[in-house]
Backbone bond lengths (Angstrom), bond angles and torsions (degrees), N, CA, C in turn:
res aa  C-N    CA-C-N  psi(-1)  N-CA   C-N-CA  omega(-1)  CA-C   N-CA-C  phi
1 X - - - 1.475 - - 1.531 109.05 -
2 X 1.413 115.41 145.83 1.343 116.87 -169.36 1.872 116.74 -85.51
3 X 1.122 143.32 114.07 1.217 138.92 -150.69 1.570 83.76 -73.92
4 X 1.610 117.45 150.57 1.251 109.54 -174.88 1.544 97.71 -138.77
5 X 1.550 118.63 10.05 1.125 148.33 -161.78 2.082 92.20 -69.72
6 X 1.443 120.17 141.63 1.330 87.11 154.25 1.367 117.24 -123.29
7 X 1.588 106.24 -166.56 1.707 111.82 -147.50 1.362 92.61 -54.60
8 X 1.557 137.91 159.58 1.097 136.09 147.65 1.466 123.97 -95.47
9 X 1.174 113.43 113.40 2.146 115.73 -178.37 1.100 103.34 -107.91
10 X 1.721 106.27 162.03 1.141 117.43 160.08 1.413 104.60 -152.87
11 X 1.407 116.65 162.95 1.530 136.79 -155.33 1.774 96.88 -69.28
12 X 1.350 125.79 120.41 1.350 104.46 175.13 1.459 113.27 -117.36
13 X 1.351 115.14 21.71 1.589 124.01 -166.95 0.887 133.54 87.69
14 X 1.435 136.71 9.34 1.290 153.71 155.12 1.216 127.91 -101.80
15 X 1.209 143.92 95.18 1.515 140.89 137.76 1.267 101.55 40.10
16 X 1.165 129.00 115.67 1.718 143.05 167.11 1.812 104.01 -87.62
17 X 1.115 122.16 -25.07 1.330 106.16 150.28 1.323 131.54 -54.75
18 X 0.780 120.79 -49.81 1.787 133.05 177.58 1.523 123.76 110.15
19 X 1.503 93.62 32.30 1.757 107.00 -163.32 1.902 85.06 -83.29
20 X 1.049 118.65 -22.00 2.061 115.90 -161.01 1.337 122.21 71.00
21 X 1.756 103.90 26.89 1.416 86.03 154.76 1.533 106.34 -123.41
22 X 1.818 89.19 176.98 1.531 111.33 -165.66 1.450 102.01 -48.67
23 X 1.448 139.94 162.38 1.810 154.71 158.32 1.854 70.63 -113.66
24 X 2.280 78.13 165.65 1.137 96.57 165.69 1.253 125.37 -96.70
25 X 1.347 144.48 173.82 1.668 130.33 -167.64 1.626 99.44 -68.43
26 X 1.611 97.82 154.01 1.239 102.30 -173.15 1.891 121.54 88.31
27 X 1.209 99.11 -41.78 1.666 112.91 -158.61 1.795 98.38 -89.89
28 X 1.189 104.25 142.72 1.889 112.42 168.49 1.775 113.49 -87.97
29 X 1.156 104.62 -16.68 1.864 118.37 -178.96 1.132 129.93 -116.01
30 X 0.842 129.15 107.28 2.000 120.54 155.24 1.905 92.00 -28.70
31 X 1.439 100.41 154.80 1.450 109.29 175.60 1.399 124.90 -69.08
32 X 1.596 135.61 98.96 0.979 137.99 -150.68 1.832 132.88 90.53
33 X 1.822 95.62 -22.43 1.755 77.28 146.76 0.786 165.76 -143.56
34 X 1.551 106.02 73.49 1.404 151.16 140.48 1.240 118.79 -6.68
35 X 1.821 79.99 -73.54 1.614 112.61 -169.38 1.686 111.95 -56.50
36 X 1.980 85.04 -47.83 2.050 85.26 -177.58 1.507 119.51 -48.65
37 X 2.001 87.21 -59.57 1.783 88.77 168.30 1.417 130.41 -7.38
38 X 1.226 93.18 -67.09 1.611 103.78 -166.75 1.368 125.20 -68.95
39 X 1.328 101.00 -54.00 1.842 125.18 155.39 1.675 107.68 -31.55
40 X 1.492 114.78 -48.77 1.729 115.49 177.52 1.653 92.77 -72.78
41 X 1.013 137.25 -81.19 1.036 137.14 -163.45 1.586 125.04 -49.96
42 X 1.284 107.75 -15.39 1.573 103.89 152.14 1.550 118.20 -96.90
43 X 1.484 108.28 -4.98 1.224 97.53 171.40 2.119 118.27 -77.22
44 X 1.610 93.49 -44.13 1.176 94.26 171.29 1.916 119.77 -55.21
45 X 1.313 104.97 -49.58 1.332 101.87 -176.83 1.738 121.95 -63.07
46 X 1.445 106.82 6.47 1.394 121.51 -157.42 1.783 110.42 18.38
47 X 1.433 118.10 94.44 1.001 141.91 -176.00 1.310 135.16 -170.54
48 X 1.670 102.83 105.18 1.403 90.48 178.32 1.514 133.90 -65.94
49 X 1.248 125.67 -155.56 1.481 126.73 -179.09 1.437 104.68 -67.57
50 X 1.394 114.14 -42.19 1.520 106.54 -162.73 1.669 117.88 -77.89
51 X 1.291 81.22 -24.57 1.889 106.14 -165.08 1.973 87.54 -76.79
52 X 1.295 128.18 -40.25 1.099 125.56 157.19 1.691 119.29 -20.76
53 X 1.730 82.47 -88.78 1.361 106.15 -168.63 1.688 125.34 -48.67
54 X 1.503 98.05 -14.84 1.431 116.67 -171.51 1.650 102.64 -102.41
55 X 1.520 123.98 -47.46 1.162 113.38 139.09 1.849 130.19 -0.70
56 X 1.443 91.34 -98.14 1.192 96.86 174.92 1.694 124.98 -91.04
57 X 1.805 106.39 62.37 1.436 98.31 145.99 1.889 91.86 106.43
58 X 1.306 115.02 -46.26 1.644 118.65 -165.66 1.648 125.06 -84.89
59 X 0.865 131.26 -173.34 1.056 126.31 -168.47 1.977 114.67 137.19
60 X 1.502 95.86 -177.01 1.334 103.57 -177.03 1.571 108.96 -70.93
61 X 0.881 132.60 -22.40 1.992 130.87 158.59 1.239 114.30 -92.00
62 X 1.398 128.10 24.51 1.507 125.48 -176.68 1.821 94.16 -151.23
63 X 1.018 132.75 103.17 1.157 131.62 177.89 2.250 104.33 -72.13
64 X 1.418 118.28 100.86 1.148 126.63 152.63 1.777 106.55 -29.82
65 X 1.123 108.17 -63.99 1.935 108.10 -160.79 1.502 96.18 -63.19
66 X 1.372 101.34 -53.92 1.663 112.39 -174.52 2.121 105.71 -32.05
67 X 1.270 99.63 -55.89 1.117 121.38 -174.41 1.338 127.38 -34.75
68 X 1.791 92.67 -45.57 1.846 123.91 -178.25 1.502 90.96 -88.14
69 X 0.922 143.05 -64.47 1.247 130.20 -175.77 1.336 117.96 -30.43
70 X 1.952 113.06 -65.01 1.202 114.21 171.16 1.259 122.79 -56.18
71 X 1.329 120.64 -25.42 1.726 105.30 -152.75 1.493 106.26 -130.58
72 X 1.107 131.83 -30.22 1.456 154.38 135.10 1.417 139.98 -51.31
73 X 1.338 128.90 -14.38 1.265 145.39 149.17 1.256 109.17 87.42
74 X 1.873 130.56 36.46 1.061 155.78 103.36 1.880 106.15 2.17
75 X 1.594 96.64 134.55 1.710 92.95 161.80 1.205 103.09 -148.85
76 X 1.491 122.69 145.96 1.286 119.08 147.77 1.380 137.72 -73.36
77 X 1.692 102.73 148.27 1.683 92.23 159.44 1.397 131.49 -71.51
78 X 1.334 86.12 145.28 1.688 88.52 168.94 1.743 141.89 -59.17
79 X 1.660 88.43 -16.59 1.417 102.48 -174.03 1.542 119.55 -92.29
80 X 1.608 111.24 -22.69 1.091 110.36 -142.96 1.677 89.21 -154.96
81 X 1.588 115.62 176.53 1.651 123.72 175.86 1.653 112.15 -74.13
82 X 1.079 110.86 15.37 1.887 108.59 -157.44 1.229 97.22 -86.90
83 X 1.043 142.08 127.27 1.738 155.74 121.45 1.367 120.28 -66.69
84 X 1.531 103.99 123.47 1.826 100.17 173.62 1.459 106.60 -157.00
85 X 0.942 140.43 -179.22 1.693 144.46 102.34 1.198 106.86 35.90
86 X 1.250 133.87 124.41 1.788 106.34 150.39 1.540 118.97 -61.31
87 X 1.351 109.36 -18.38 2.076 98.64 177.32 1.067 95.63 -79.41
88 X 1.584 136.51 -27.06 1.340 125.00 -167.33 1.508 119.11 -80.46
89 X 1.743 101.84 -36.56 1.628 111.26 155.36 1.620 126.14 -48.57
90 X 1.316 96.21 -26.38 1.703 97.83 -179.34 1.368 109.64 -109.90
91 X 1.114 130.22 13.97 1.737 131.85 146.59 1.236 107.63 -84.60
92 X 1.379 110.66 -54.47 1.516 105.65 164.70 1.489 150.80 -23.53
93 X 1.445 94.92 -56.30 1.270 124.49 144.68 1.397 143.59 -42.92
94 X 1.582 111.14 -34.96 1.184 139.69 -134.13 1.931 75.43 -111.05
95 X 1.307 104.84 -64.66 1.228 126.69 -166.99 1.535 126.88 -39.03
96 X 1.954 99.60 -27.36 0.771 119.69 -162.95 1.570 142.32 59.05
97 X 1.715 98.74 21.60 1.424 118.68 126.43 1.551 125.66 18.40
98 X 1.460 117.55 -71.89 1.319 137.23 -164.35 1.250 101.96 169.59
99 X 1.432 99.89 -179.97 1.778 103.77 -161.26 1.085 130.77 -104.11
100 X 1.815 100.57 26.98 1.420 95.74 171.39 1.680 112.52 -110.26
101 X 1.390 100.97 54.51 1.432 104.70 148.05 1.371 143.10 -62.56
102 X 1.411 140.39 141.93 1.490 112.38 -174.20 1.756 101.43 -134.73
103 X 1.407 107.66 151.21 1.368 109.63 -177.83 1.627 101.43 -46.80
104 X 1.365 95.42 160.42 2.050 102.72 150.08 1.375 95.35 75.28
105 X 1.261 146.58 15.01 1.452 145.86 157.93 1.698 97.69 -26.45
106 X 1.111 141.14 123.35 1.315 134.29 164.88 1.268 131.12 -73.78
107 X 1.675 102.34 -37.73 1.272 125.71 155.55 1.790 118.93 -55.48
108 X 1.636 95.41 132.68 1.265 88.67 -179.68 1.754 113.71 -109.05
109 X 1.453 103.43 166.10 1.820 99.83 -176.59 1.623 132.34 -73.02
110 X 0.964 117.51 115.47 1.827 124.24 -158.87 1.970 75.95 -28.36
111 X 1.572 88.33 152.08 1.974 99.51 174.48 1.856 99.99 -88.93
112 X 1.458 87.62 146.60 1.241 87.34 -158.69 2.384 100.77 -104.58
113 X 1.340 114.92 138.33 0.893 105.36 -169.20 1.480 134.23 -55.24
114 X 1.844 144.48 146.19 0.858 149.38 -137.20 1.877 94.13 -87.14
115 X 1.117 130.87 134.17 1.431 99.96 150.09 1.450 151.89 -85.52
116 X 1.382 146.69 118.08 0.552 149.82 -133.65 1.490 118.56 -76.17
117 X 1.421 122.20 163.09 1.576 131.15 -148.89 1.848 83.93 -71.25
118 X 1.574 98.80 113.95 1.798 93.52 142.50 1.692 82.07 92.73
119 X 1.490 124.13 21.08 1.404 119.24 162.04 1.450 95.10 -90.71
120 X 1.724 98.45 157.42 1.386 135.62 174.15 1.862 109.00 -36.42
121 X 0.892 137.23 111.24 1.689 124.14 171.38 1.994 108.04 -49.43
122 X 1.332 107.24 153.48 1.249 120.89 -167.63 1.440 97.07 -52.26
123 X 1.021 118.93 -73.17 1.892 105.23 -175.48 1.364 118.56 -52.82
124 X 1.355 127.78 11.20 1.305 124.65 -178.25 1.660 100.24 -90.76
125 X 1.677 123.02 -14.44 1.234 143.66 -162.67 1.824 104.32 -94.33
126 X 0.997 97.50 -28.54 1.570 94.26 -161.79 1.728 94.34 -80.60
127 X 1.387 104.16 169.54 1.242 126.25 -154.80 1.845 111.08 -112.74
128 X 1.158 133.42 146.64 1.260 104.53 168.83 1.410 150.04 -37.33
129 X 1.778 117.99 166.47 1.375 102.25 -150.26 1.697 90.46 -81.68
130 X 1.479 116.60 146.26 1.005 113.62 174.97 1.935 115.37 -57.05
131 X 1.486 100.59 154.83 1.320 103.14 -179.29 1.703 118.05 -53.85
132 X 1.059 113.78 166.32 1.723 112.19 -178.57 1.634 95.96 -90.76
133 X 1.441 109.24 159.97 1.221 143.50 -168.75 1.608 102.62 -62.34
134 X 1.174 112.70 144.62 1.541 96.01 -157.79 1.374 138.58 95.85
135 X 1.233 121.94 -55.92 1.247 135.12 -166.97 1.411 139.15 -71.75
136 X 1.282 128.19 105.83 1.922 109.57 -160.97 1.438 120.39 -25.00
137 X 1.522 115.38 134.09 1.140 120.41 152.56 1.695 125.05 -32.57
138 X 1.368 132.42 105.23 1.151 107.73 178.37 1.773 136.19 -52.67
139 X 1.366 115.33 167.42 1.502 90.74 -157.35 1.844 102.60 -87.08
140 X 1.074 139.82 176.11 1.606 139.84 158.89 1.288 106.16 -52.41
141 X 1.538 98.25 150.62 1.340 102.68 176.91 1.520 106.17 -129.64
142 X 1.239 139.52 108.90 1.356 140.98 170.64 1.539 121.40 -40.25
143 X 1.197 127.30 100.72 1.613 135.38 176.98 1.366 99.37 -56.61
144 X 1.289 107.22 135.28 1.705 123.25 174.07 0.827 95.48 -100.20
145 X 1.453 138.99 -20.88 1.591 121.09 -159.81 1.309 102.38 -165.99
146 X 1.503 113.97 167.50 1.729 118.16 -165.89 1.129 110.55 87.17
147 X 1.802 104.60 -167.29 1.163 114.00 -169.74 1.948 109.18 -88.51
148 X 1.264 108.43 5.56 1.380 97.07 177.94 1.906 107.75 -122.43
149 X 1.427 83.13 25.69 1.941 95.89 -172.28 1.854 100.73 -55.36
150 X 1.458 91.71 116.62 1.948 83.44 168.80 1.534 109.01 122.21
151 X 1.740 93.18 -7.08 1.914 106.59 -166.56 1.626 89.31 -112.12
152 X 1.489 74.55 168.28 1.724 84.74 168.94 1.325 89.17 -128.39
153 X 1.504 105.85 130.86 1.386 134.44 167.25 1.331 128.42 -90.13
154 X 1.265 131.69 128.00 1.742 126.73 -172.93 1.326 99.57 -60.49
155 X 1.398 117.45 168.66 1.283 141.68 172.96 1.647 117.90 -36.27
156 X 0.536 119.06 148.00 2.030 103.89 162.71 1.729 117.70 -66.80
157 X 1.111 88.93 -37.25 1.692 99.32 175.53 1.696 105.04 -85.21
158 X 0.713 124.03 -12.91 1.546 128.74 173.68 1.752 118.02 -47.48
159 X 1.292 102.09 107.78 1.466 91.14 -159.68 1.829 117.27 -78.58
160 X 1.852 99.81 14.01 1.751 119.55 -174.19 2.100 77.32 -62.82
161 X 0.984 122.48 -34.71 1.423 102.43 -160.46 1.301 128.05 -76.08
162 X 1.066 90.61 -19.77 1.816 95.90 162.42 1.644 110.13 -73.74
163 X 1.111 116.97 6.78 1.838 113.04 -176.04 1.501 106.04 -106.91
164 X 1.656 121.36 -1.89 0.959 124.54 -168.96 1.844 103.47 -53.40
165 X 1.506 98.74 138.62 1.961 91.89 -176.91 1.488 97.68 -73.15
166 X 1.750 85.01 156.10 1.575 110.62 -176.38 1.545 120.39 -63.62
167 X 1.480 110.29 -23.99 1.397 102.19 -163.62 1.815 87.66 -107.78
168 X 1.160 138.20 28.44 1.753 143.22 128.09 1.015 115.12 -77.87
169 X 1.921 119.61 -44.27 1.334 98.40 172.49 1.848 134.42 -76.80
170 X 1.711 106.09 -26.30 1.455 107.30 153.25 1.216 131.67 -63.63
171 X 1.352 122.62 -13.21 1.630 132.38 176.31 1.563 114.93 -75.94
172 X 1.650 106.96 -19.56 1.180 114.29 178.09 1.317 124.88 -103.45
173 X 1.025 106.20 -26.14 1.759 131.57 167.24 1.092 123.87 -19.36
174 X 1.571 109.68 -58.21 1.489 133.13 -170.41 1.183 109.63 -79.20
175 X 1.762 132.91 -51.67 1.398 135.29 -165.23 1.856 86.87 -76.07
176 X 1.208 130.70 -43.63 1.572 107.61 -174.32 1.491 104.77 -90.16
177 X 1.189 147.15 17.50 1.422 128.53 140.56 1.508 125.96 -93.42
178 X 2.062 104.97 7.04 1.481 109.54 163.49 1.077 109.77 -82.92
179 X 1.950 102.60 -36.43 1.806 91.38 -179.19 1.180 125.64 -67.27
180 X 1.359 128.91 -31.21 1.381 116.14 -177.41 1.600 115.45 -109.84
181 X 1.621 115.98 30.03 1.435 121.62 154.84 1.273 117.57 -111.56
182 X 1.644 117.00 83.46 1.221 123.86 -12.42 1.622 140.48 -95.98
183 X 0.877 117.86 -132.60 1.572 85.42 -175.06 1.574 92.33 -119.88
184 X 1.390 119.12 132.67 1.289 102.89 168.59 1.613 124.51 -138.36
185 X 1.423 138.36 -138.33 1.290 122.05 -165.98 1.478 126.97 -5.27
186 X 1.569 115.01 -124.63 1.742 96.16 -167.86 1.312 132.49 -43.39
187 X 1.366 109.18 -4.55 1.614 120.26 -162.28 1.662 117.27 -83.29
188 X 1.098 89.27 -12.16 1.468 127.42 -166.81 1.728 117.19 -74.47
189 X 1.871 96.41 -39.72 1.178 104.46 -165.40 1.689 112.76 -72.76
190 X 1.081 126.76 173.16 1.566 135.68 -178.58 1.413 96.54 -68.64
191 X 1.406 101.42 -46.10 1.777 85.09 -153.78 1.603 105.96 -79.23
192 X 1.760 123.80 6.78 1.503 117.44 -172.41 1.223 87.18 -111.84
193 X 0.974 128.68 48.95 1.920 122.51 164.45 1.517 109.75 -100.27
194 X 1.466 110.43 14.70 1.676 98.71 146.75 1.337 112.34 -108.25
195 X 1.291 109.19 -45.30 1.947 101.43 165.79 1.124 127.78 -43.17
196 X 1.391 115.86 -36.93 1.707 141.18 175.71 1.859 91.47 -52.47
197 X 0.953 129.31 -46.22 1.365 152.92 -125.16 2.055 84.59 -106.55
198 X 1.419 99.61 -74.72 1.383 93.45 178.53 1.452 135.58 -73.36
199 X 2.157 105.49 -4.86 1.499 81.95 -179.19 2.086 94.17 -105.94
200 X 1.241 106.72 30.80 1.845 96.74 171.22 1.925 89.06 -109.78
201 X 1.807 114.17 -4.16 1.705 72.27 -178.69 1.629 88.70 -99.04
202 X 1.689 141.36 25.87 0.788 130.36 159.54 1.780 121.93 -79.04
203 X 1.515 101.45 -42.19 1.670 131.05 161.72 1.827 85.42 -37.23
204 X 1.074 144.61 -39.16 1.751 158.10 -139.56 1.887 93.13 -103.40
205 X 1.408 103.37 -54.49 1.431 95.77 -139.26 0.986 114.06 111.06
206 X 1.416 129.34 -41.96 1.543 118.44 -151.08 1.388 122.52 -116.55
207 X 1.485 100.54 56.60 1.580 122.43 161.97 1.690 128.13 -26.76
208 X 1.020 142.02 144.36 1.138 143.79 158.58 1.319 125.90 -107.71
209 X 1.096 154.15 165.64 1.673 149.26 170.41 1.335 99.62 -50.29
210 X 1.990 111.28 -55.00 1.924 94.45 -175.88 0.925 107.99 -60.66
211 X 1.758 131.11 -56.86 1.061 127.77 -168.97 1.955 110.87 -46.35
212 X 1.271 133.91 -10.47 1.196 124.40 165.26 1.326 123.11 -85.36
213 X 0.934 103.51 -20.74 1.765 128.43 -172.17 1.977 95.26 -67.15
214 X 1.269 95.23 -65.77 1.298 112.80 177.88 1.921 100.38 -38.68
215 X 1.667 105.64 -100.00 1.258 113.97 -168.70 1.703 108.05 -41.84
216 X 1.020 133.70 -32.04 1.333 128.08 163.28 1.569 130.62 -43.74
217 X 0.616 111.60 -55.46 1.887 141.04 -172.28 1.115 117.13 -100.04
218 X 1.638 123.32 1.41 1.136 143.59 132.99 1.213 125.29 -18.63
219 X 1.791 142.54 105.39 0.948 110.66 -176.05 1.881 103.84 -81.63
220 X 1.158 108.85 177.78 2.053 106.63 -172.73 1.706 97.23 -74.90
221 X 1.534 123.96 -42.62 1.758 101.94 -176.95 1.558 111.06 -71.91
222 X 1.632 116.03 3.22 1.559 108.21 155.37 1.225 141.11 -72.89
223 X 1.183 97.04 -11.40 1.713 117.35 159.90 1.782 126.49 -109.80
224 X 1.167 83.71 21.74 2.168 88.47 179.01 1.249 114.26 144.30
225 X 1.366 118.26 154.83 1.751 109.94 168.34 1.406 106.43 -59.00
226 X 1.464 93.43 -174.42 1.974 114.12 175.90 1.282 106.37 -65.48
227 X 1.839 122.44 -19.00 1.468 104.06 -168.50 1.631 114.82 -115.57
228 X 1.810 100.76 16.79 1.211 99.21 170.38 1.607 134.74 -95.82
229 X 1.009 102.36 150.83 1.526 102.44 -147.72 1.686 98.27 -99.18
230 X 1.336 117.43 -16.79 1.217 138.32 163.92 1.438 103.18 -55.31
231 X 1.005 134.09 -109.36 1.300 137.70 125.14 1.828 107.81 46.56
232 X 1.210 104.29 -93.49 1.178 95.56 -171.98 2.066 121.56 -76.95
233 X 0.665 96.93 5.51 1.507 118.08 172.21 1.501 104.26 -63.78
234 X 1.445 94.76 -62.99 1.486 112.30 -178.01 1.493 124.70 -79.28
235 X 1.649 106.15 -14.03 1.849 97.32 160.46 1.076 119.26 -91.82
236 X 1.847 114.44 -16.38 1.298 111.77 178.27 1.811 103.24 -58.62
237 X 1.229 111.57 -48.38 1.554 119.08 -160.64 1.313 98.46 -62.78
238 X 1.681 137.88 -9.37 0.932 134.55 -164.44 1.393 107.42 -97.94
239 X 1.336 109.89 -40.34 1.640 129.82 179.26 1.675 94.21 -64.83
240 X 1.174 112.56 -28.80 2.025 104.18 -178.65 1.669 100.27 -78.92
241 X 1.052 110.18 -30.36 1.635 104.63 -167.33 1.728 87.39 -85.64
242 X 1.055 130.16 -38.47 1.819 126.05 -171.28 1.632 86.11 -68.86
243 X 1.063 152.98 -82.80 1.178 143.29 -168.31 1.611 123.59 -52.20
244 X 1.108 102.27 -4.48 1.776 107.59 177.01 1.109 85.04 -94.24
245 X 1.431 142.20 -64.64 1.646 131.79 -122.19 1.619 112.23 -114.54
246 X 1.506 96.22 -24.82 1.545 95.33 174.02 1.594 122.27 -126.99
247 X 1.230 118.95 123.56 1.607 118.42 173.45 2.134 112.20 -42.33
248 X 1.226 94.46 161.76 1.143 94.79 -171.50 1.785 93.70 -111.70
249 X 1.700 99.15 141.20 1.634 91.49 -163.35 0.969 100.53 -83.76
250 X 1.585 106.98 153.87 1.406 113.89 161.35 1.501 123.10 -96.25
251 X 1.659 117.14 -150.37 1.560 119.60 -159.24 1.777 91.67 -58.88
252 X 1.059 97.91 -68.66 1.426 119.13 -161.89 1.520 98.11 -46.14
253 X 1.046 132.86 -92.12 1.622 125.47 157.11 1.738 111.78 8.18
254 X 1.188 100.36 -68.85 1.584 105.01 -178.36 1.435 117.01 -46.92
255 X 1.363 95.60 -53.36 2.014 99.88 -172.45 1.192 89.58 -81.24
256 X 1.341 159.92 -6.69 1.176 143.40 -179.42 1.694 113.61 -86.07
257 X 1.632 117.01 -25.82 1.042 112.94 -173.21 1.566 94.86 -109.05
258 X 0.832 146.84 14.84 1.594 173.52 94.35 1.730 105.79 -7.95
């Protein structure tokens, strides 16, 4: 009979990437590579997300989340379309997400980083005023460059960007509050004190459409040399959020923004 059992692991203090360094107890990753992991491993398997998901079983007549919910111990909120974790349901929550938050959460909210001496004041972070009520959706704009070069990206004012999923925006969280604790090489320079600007309100959570526009279209030595590891942590996580949120254009797209 065929054992159909699967492998059983556990965390033994080393990096599950295979870079050799220490994780913390409990943990399978150094913070952020997770993300690489995975990023190599779809590179080797040459496969994108969908070609994945369709792979194994998922797709647009097979709900993936649905799946974790049932079989994985996934829950939804009550308020809203979100599936996660239950800790991830209750940041969610916490976050104010939607309104099915509830007093007395026991759990408390990951601490969020300090800002640093001689950063921008909080409204220097926020993004334009959203468009007035009524008003066309602005149209996509095709990234020339960065990690979402080839996509078409919503508007800045586009309010799809506040829908970005939660577990892209916690996946990214971590690699941009390494880069700028503290902040060092390109980040440094005068003229990146708006990027500087958008990847601590990511370190935040609290992204805006420009602020995506920005970290998107980013080229990668705007966030570090070739040998920083900081750095690339954080474009990989960027290339996951460019492939979640924006289609990749095609012909027609092309000659159109052409």
């Amino acid at each position: 009979m065929t054992d159909t059992r699967k492998m059983r692991l556990v965390p033994t203090g080393d990096c599950f990437c295979g870079c050799g360094a220490e994780a913390e107890i409990g943990r399978w990753f150094v913070l952020g590579h997770d993300i690489t992991a995975a990023a190599a491993l779809r590179a080797l398997q040459g496969m994108k997300l969908p070609q994945q998901l369709v792979s194994a079983g998922f797709g647009p007549e097979r709900s993936v989340v649905q799946a974790a919910v049932d079989e994985a111990g996934w829950v939804r909120c009550a308020g809203c379309a979100y599936a996660g974790t239950p800790a991830n349901l209750a940041a969610h929550t916490r976050a104010g997400s939607c309104a099915a938050g509830t007093p007395g959460d026991e759990q408390q909210p990951h601490a969020q980083p300090e800002p640093e001496p001689g950063a921008e004041p909080a409204g220097a972070e926020q993004g334009p005023e959203p468009a007035p009520a009524g008003s066309t959706a602005p149209a996509p704009v095709r990234a020339e460059s960065g990690a979402a070069r080839g996509r078409l990206l919503p508007g800045a004012d586009d309010p799809s960007w506040e829908e970005v999923p939660l577990h892209l925006r916690q996946q990214l969280r971590g690699p941009a509050h390494q880069l700028v604790t503290p902040v060092q090489g390109a980040l440094k320079k005068p003229g990146s004190r708006r990027l500087l600007s958008a990847v601590r309100a990511a370190a935040r959570m609290r992204v805006t459409g420009a602020h995506w526009h920005l970290l998107l279209t980013a080229s990668r030595e705007a966030f570090g040399s070739a040998r920083s590891e900081r750095a690339r942590a954080l474009y990989e996580a960027l290339e996951q959020v460019a492939e979640g949120v924006a289609p990749a254009a095609g012909p027609e797209e092309d000659t159109a923004a052409g």
